[in-house]
C-alpha positions in Angstrom: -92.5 43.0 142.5 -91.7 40.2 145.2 -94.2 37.2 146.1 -95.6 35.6 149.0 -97.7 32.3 149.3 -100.1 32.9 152.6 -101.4 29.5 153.6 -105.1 30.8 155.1 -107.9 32.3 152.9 -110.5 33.0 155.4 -111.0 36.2 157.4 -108.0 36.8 159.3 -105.7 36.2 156.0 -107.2 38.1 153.8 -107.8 41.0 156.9 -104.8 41.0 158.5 -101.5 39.4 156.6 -102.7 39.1 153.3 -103.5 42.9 153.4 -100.2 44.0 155.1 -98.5 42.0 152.3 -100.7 43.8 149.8 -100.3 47.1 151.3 -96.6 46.5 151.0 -96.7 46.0 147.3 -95.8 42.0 147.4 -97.9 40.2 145.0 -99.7 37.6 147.7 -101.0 34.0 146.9 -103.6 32.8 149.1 -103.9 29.0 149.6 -106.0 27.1 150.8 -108.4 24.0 151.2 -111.9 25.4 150.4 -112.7 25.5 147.1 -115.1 27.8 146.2 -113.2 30.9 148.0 -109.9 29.7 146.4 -112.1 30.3 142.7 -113.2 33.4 143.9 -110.5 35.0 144.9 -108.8 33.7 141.8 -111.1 34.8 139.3 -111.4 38.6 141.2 -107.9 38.9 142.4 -108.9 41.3 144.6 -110.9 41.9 148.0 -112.5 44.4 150.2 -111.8 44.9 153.7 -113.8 47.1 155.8 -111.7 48.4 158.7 -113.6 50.1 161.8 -112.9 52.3 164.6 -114.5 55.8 165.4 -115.0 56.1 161.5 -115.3 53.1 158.9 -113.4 52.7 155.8 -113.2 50.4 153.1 -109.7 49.6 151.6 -109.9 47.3 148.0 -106.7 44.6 148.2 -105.2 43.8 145.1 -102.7 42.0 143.2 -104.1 38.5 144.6 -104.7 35.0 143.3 -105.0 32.0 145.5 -104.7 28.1 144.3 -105.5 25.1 146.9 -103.9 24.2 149.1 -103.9 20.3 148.6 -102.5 20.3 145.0 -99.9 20.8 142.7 -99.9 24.5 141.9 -99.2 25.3 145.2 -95.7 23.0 145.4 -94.9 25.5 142.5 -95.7 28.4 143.9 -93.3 27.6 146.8 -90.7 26.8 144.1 -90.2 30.1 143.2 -91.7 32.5 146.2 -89.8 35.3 148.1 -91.7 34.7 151.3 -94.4 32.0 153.1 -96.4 33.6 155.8 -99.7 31.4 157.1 -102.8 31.9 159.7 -104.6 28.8 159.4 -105.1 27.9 163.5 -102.6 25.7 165.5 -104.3 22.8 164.6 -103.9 23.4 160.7 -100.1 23.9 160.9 -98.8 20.3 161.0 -101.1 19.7 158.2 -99.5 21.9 156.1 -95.8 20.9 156.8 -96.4 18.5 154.5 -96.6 20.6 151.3 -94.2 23.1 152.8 -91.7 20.4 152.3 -92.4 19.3 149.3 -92.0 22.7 148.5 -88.7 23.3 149.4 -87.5 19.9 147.9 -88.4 20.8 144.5 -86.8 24.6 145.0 -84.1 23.1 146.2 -84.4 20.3 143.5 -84.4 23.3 140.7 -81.1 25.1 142.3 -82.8 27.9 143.6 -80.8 29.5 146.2 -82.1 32.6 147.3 -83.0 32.8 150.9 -86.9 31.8 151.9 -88.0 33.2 154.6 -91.4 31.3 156.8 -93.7 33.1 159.0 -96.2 31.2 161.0 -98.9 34.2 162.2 -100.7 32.0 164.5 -102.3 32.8 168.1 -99.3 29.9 169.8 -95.9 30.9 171.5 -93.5 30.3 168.9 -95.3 28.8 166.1 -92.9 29.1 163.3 -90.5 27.0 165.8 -92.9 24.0 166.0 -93.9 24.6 162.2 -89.6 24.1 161.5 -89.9 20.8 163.6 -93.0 19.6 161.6 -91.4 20.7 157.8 -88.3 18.9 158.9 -90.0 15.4 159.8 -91.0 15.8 156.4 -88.2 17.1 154.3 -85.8 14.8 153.3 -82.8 14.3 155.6 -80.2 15.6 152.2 -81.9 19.0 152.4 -81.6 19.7 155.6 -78.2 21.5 156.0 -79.4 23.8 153.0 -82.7 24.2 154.5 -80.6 25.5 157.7 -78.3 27.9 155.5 -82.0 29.5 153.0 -84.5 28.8 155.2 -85.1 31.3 157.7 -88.7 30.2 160.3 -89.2 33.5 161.9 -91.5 33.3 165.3 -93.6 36.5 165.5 -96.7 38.0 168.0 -99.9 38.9 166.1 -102.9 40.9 167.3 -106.1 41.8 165.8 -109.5 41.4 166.4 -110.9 39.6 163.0 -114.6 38.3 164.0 -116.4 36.3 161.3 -119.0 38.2 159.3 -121.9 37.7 157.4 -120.8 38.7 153.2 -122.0 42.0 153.2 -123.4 43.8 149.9 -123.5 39.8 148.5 -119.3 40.2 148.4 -118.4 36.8 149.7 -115.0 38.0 150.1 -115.5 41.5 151.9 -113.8 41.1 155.7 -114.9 43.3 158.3 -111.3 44.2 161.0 -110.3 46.9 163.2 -108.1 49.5 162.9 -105.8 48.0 165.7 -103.2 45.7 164.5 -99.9 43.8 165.8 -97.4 42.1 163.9 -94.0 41.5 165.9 -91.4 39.0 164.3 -87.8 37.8 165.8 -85.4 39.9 163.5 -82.1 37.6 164.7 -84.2 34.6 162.5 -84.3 36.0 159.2 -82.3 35.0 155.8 -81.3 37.3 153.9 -82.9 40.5 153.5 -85.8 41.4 155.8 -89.2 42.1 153.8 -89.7 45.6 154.5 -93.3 45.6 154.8 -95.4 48.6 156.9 -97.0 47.1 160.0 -94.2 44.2 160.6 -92.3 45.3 163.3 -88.8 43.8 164.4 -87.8 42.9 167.6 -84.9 40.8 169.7 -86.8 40.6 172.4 -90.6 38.6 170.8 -91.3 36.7 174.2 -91.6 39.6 175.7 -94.5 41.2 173.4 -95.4 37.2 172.6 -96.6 37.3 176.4 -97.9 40.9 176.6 -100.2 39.7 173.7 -101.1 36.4 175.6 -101.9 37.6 179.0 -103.3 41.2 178.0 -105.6 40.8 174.7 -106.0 36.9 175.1 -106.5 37.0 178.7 -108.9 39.6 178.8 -110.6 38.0 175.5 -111.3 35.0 176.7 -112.6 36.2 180.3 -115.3 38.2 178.7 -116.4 35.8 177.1 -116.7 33.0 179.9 -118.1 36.1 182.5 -120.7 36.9 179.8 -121.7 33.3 179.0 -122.6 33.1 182.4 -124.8 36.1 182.1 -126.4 35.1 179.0 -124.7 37.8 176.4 -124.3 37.1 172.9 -121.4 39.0 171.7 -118.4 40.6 173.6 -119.3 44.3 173.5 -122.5 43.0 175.3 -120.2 41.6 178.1 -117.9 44.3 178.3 -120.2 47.1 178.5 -121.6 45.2 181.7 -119.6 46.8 184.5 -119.3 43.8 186.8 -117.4 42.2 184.0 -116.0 45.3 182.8 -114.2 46.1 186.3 -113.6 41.8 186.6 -111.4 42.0 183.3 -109.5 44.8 184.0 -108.5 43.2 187.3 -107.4 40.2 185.5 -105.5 41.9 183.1 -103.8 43.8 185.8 -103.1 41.1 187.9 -101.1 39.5 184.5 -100.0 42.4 183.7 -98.1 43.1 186.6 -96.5 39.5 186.0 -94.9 41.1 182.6 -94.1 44.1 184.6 -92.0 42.4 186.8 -90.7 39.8 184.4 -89.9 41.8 181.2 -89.3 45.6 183.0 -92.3 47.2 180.5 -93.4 50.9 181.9 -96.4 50.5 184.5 -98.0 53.3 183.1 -97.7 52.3 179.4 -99.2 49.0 180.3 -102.4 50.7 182.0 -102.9 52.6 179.1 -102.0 49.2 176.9 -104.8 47.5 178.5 -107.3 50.6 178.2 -106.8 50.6 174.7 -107.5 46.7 174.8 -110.9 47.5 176.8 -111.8 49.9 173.9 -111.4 47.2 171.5 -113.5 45.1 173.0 -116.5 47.7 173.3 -115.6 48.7 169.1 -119.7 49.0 168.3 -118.9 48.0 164.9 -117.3 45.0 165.6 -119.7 42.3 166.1 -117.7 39.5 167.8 -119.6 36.3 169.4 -119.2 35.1 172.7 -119.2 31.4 171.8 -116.3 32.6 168.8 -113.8 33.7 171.7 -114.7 31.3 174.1 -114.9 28.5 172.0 -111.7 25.0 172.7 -112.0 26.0 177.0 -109.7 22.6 177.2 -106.9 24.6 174.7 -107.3 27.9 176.2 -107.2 26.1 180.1 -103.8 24.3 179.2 -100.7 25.1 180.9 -98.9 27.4 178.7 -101.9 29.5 177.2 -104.0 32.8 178.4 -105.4 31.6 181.6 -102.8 28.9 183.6 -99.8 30.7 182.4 -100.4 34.4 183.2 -101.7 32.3 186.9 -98.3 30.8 186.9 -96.8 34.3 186.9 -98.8 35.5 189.7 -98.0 32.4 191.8 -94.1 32.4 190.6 -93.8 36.6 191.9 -96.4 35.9 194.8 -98.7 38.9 193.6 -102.7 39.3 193.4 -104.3 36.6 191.2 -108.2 36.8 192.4 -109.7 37.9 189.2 -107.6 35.2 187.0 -108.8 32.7 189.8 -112.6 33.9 188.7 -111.7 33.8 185.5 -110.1 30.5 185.5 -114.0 29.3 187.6 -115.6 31.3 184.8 -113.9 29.1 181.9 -114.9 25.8 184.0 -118.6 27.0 183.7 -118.8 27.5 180.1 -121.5 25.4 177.9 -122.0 25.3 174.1 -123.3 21.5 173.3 -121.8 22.9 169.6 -118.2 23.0 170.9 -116.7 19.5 171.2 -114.3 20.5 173.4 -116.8 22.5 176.3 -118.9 19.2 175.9 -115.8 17.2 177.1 -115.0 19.6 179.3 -118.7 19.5 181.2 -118.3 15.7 181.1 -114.7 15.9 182.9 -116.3 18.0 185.6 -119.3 16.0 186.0 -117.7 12.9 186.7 -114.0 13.9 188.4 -114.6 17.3 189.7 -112.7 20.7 189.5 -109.4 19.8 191.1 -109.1 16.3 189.1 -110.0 18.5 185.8 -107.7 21.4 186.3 -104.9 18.9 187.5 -105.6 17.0 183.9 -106.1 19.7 181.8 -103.9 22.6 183.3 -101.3 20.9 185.2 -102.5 22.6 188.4 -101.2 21.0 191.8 -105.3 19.8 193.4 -103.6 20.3 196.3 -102.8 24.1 195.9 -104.5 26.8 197.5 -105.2 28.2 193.8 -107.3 25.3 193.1 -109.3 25.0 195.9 -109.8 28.8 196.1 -111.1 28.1 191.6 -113.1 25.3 193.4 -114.7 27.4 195.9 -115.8 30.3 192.9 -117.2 27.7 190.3 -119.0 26.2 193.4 -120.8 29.3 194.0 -124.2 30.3 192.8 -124.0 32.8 189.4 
């Protein structure tokens, strides 16, 4: 049976990768920094996760151990592992380099040559890229040309709607996901053999579905949850089953999607129906997913290259209809949560330099551009 070290205990590893790996008969060690679910998970070695849709099932994962991922074990489980997937948040990825590294020295150290094979499942355009750049700075400069010939960092596209939940039946490690999953990797970056796992689809073409992700699922995500902040609902379904909002997001993700029509060629009416089955997602009644979750790091989700500036871009670059991302865009500038650092700094910006200095600082926006002052004219409006 092959083995795979997955950096990322929490709720989307052990619902999303960690079970594909499982499913796929690949013995899976979890790593990660918090202590009390790295004992748990070793001392059960398995997990359940619920997964939801019109009907509810519950799936027990097994053939899983996990060690932390700030010691020792964890060097030597990358010493002798056929496969090193994570999904740990953009922020956590440079942190990690680190051991990655010192993983690959001592395999390398120890003559193992058999290919390795990385895959960063984080929501970032081309993660396992930047994750190569950050191992590197680490690894030392005499492993590098071997690290190019083993090592294979494989970008891929994830999508799966993984809320936090509260431990239900006392089972700190049940997870609670939808039916609905994505997981697209760039087939031309693989060593050796591909992992033939169910669910892990190849592609030569990942920006394409990198992007339909971004602007469709994270575009519309995101949306609902600034419109429905506004109104004062708690959890997307709330939001989405308002039909100002409702008939607000599909508009936006129209307006981006006809950006990836144009740019990429996808079928018009296979991306209607794409973004109607996205809709549905959103309304899951079983899925319990916070506002303040999704909407949470406005500055991150504002910047130039993520799910509201760059699907704007692509609406400005083809000259097409971009009036719902423009609300959308007003709607993020609005949101408050004195619990997120990043909103707070957000409110501050706007307080003392105004929309078009904020979105020029944050987004790279021209505050001269008829998209900024028509975002300038929406957030000035009453709710």
């Amino acid at each position: 049976m092959k083995n795979a070290v997955h950096f990322g205990a929490g709720n989307i590893g052990r619902g999303f990768i960690g079970k594909l790996l499982a499913d796929a008969s690949i013995e899976v060690t979890f790593a990660d920094i918090n202590a009390p679910l790295v004992d748990q998970l070793s001392h059960k070695q398995e997990y359940k996760v619920k997964v939801v849709d019109t009907e509810c099932k519950t799936d027990v994962v097994t053939h899983v151990t996990a060690v932390r991922s700030d010691g020792d074990e964890i060097i030597d489980r990358i010493t002798h592992t056929d496969l090193i997937t994570t999904a740990v948040g953009p922020d956590i990825l440079d942190k990690i380099a680190k051991t990655i590294a010192a993983g690959l020295e001592k395999r390398f150290a120890l003559g193992h040559f058999k290919p390795l094979n990385i895959i960063a499942c984080e929501n970032m355009i081309r993660g396992t890229t930047h994750l190569k750049k950050e191992v590197y700075r680490y690894l030392d400069t005499s492993y590098h040309e071997r690290a190019d010939c083993l090592v294979g960092f494989v970008d891929s596209a994830v999508d799966r709607i993984v809320p936090p939940a509260e431990a239900a039946n006392d089972d700190p490690l049940e997870v609670t996901v939808e039916s609905f999953s994505e997981w697209i990797v760039d087939k031309s970056q693989f060593k050796g053999e591909v992992p033939d796992i169910n669910g892990m689809e190849q592609t030569d073409n990942l920006m394409a579905f990198i992007e339909r992700k971004l602007f469709t699922l994270n575009t519309g995500h995101c949306i609902t949850a600034y419109l429905g902040n506004q109104k004062g609902y708690k959890t997307i379904r709330e939001a989405i089953a308002d039909p100002e909002i409702h008939t607000q997001v599909k508009q936006a993700m129209s307006e981006s999607g006809e950006v990836l029509i144009r740019r990429y060629g996808f079928e018009p009416e296979f991306h209607a129906a794409y973004i109607e089955k996205i809709l549905n997602r959103f309304a899951n009644p079983y899925l319990v997913d916070e506002v303040n979750r999704v909407g949470r790091q406005p500055i991150r989700k504002l910047g130039p290259d993520d799910r509201l500036i760059k699907p704007l871009l692509g609406t400005m670059e083809y000259h097409i209809e971009n009036q719902a991302l423009l609300r959308g865009i007003a709607a993020a500038l609005k949101y408050t949560n004195r619990n997120d650092p990043q909103a707070v700094e957000l409110q501050t910006s706007l307080t003392n330099h105004g929309v078009s200095h904020t979105l020029q600082q944050y987004s790279g926006l021209d505050p001269d551009s008829a998209e900024v002052r028509q975002i300038e004219y929406i957030f000035n409006q009453p709710d």
